[in-house]
C-alpha positions as CSV (number, residue, x, y, z in Angstrom):
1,X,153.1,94.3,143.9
2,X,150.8,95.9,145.9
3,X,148.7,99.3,145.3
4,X,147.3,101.5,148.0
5,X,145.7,104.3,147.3
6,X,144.6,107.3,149.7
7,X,142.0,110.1,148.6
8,X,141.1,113.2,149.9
9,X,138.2,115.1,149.2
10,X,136.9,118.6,149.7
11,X,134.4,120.9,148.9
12,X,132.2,124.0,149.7
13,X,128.2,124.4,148.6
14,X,124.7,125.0,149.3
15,X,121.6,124.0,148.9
16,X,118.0,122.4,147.7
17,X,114.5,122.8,148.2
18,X,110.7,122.9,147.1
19,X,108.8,124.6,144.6
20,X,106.8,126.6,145.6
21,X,103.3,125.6,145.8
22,X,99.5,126.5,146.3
23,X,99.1,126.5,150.5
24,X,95.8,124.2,150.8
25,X,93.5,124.1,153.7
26,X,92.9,121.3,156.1
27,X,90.4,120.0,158.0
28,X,90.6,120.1,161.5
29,X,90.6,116.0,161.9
30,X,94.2,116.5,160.4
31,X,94.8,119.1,162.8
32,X,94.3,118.5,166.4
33,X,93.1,115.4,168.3
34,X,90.0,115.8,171.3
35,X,91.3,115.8,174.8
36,X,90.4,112.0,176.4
37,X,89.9,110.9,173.0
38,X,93.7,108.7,173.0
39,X,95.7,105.2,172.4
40,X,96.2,103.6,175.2
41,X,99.7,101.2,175.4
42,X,99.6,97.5,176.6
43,X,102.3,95.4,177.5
44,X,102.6,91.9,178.6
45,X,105.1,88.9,179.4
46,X,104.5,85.1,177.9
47,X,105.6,82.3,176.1
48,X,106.0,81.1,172.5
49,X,106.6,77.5,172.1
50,X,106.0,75.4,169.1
51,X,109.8,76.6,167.9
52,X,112.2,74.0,165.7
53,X,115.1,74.3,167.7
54,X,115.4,78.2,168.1
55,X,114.1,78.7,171.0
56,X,115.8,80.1,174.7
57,X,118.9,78.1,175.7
58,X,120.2,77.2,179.2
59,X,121.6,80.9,179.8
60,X,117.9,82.0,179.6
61,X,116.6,81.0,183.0
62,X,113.3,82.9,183.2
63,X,111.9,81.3,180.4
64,X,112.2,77.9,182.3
65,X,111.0,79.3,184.8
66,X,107.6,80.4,183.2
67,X,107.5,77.2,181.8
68,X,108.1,75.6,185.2
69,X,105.0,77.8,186.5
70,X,102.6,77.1,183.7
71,X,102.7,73.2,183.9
72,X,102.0,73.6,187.8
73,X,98.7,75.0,187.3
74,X,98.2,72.4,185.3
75,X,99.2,69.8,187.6
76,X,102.4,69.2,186.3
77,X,105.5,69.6,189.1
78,X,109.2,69.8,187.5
79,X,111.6,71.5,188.8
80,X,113.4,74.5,186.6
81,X,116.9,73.1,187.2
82,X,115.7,70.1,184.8
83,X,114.2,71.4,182.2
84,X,116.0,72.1,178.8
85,X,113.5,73.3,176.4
86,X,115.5,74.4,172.8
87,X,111.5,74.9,171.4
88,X,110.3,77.8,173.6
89,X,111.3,81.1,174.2
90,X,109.8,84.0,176.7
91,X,108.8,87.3,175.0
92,X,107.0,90.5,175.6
93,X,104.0,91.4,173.9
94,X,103.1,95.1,173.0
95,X,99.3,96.4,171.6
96,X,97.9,100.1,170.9
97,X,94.3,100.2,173.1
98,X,92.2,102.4,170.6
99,X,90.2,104.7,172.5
100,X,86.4,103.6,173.4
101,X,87.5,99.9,172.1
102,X,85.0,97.6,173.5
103,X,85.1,94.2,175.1
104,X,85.0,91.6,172.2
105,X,87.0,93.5,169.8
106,X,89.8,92.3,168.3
107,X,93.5,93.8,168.0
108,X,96.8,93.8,166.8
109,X,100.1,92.3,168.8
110,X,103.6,92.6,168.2
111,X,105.9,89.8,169.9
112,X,109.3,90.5,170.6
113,X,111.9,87.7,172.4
114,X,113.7,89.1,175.2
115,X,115.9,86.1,176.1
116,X,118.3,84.2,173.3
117,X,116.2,82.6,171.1
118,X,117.7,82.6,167.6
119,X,114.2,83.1,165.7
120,X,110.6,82.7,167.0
121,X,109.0,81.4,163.2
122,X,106.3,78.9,163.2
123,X,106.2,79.9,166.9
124,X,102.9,80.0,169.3
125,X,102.0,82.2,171.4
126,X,100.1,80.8,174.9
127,X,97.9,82.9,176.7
128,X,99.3,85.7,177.9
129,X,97.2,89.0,180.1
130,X,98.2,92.4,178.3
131,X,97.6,95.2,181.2
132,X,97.7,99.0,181.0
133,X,100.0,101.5,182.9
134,X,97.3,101.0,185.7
135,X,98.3,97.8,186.1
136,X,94.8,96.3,184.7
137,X,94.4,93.6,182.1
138,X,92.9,95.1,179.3
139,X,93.1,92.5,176.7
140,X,94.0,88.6,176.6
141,X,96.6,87.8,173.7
142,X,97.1,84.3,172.2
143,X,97.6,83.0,168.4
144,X,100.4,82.1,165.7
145,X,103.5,84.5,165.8
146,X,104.0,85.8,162.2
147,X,107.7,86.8,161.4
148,X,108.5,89.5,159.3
149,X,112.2,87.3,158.2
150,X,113.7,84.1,158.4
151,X,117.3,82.5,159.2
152,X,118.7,79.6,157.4
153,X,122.0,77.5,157.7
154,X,123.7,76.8,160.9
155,X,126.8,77.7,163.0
156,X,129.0,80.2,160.8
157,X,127.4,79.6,157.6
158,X,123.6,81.4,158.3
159,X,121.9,83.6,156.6
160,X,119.8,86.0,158.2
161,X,117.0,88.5,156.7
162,X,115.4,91.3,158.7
163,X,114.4,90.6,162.4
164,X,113.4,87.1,162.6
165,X,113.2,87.6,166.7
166,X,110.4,90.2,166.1
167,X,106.9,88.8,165.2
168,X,103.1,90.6,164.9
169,X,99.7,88.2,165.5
170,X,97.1,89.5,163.0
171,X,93.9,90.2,165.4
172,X,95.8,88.6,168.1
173,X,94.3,90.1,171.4
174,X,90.9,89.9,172.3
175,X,89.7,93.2,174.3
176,X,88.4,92.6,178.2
177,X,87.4,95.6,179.6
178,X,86.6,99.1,178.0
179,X,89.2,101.6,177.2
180,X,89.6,104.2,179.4
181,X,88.8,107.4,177.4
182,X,86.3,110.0,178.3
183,X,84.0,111.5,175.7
184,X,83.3,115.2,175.7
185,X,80.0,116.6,177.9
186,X,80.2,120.7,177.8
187,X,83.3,121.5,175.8
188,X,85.4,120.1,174.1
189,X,88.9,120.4,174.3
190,X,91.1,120.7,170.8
191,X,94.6,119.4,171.3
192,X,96.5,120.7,167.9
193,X,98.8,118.3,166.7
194,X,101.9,120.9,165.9
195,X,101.6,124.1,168.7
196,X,101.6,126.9,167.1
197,X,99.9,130.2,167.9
198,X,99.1,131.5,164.6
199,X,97.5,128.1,163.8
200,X,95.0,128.2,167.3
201,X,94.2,131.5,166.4
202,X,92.8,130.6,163.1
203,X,91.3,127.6,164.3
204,X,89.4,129.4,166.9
205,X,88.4,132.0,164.4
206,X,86.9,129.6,161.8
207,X,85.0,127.5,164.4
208,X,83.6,131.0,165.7
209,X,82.4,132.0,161.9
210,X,80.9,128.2,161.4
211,X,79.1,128.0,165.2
212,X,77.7,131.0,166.5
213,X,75.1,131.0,169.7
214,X,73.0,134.4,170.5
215,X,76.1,136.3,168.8
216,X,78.5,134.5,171.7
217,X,82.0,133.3,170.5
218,X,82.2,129.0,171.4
219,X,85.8,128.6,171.1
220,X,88.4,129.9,172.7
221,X,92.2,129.4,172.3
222,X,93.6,128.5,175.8
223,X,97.4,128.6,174.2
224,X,99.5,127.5,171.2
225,X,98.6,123.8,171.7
226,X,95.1,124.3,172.9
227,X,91.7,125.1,171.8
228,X,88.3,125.0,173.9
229,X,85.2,125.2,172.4
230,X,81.6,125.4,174.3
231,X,79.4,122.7,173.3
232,X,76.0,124.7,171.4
233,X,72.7,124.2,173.4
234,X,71.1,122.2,170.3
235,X,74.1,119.5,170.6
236,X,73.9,119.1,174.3
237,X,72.2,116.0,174.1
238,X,74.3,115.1,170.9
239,X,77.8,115.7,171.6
240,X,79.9,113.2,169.1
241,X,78.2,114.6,166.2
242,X,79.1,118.2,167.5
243,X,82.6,116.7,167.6
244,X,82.2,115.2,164.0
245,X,81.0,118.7,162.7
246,X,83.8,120.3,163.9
247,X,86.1,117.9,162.4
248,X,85.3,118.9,158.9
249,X,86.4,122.7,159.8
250,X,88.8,123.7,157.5
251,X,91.4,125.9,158.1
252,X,94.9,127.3,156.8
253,X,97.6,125.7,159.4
254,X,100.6,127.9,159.6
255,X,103.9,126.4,159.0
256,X,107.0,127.1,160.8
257,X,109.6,127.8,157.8
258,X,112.0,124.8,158.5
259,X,115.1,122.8,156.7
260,X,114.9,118.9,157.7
261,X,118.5,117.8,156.5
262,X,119.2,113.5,156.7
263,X,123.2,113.4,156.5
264,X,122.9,109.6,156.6
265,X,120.7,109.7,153.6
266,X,121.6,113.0,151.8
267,X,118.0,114.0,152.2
268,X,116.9,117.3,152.0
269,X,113.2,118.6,152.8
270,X,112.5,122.3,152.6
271,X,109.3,124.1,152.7
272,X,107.9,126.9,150.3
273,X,108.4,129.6,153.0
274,X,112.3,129.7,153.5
275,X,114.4,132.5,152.6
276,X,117.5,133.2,151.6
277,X,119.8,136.7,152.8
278,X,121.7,138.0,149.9
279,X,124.4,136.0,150.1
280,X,127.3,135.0,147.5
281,X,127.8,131.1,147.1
282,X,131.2,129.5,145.8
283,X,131.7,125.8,144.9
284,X,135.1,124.0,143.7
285,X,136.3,120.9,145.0
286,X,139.8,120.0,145.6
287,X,140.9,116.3,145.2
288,X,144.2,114.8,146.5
289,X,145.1,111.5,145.5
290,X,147.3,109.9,147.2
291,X,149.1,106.6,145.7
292,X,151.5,103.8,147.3
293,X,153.1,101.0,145.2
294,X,155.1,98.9,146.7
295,X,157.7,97.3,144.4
296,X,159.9,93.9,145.6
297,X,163.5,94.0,145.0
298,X,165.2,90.6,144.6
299,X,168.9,90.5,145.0
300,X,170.9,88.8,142.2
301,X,171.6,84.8,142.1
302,X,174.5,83.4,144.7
303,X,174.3,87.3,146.2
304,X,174.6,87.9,150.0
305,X,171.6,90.3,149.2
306,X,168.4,90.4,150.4
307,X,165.0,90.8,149.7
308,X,163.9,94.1,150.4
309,X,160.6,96.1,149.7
310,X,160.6,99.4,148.3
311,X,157.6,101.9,148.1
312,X,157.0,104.0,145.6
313,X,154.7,107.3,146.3
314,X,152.8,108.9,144.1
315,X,150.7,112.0,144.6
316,X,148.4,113.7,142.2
317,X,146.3,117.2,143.0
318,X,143.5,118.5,141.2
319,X,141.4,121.5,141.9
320,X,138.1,122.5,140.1
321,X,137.6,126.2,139.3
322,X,135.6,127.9,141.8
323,X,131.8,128.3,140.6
324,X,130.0,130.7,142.1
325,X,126.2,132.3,142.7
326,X,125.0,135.1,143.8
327,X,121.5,135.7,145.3
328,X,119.6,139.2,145.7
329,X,117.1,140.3,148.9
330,X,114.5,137.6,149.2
331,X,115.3,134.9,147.1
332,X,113.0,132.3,146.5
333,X,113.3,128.4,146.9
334,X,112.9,128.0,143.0
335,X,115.9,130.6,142.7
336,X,118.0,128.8,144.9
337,X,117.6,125.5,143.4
338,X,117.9,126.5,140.1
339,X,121.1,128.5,141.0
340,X,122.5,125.6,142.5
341,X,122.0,122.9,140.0
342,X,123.3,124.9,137.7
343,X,126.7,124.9,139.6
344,X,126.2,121.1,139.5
345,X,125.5,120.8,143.5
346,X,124.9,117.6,145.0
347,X,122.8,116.3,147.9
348,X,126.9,115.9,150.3
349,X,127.3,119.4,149.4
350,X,123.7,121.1,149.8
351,X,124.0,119.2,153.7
352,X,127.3,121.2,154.2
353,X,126.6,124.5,153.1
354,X,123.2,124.6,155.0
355,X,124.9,124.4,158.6
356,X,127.1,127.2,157.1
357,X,123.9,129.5,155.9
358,X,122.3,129.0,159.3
359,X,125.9,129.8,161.5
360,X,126.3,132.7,159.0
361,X,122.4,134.3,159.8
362,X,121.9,133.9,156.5
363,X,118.9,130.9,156.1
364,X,115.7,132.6,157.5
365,X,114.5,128.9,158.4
366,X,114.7,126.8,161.5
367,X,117.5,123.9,160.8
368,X,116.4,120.2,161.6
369,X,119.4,117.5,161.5
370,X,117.1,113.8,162.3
């Protein structure tokens, strides 16, 4: 006898939220980066060998290739067509160029396999040129791929944990040539991290009251994302620690009131500042359960019957009593949340109701689905 069941399930709701808190200041290092001051990305192609068997197979030609062209500047001439390496696999290498790195200066690598190599653990990788979107070789990569998982077994019975084709070298590049980033001479340039107008305002206003020169404003807010401030006649021959002065500015960054909803997670981020229309809330959930049993009939001994299966259907219905809330003219975040845990809301629900708030005008908050 078999038993298949079927279930339905729906339900209306709101929402959750913050309490409120204290809005702090911040300094302006955690507010806006210096124009030239910037990462740089890196990128290059090699080979990690040194693998027990995991490495690129015959449908991977490139990496044969490669391999082909390292051993003849070595003084080694094989053709690609016969060589069948299972112990090396061709990857391409990644860094982050921080800005005024330094030749000597060591950095981090992240090694990724781009042909069919199974897993690139225990694997090492040769010397490889990282370059810059200019095309120039910043760096020179080479060291012991470290893997951040593993596969064991064979064929169909393998285990496999995270991304064993995926591995970082600790220190693994070695800077070449200096990063190109240019330092500020007569003003400096505030790039804030999060445009906003009220925000540049207030930056430009609080670097004004700290820095003053023959009553004559030094910063100037070019736009929402932009702040330029004159470099002061006593710092002209000191500019960084101008730069590091201003960095410990503080000021009260605006925030855009904003819902963040996750609906693969049923995560829910609100700030202090949203606001709730009066509105009335109702919440009842209707289930429908649907169930199939399917019962054999046998026929009776020396019968011209036959077997035959019969199902048997079953449906049950249950609905909740609607619960309900209702919210006056500028509710708070702690009145909402208490309101709706007390109508026993859940994270599924709060997700749903939040796209209906926004449709209906009635969530004074810009609505983020990531």
């Amino acid at each position: 006898m078999m038993n298949h069941k079927t279930m339905f399930v729906a339900g209306i709701f709101a929402f959750l939220s913050f309490t409120p808190i204290a809005q702090a200041s911040s300094r302006l290092k955690e507010l806006v980066s210096v124009e030239g001051v910037r990462d740089n990305q890196l990128i290059g192609y090699g080979l990690v060998v040194g693998l027990n068997g995991t490495g690129d197979r015959k449908q991977t030609v490139f990496s044969a290739q490669s391999l082909t062209n390292l051993l003849q500047q070595m003084g080694v001439s094989v053709p690609a067509t016969a060589i069948r390496v299972n112990n090396m696999a061709a990857v391409i290498i990644t860094a982050v160029l921080p800005p005024f790195a330094q030749p000597g200066s060591k950095i981090d690598v992240t090694v990724g396999a781009i042909g069919d190599a199974a897993n690139l653990q225990g694997g090492l990788l040769l010397l490889t040129t990282l370059k810059g979107i200019d095309g120039q070789p910043y760096a020179i990569a080479q060291g012991a791929v470290v893997t951040g998982g593993f596969v064991s077994g064979k064929s169909g019975n393998a285990q496999s944990v995270n991304h064993p084709t995926v591995g970082r070298i600790p220190n693994g590049a070695s800077i070449e040539r200096t990063s190109p980033s240019i330092a500020p001479v007569k003003n400096v340039r505030l790039q804030l991290r999060q445009a906003d107008f009220t925000t540049a305002a207030r930056i430009t206003a609080a670097i004004n009251k700290q820095f003053t020169e023959k009553d004559k404003p030094l910063a100037m807010t070019l736009n929402s994302a932009l702040v330029q401030v004159t470099i002061p006649q006593e710092y002209t021959s000191r500019p960084i620690e101008f730069v590091a002065e201003l960095e410990r500015v503080t000021v009260e960054a605006d925030r855009v009131a904003k819902v963040v909803i996750n609906e693969r997670t049923g995560t829910i981020v609100m700030g202090k500042d949203v606001k709730v229309s009066p509105i009335a809330i109702m919440h009842g959930n209707l289930t429908v359960e649907i169930q199939t049993i399917l019962a054999v009939s046998q026929p009776g001994p020396l019968s011209k019957g036959t077997t035959e299966v019969v199902p048997q259907t079953k449906v049950e219905v249950k609905e909740e009593k609607a619960r309900n809330i209702m919210l006056k003219e500028g509710a708070s975040v702690e009145e909402l949340v208490r309101s709706l845990i007390s109508i026993g809301s859940t994270p599924r629900d709060i997700i749903a109701i939040l796209q209906a708030l926004r449709t209906a005008g009635a969530l004074e908050a810009e609505l983020e689905v990531v």
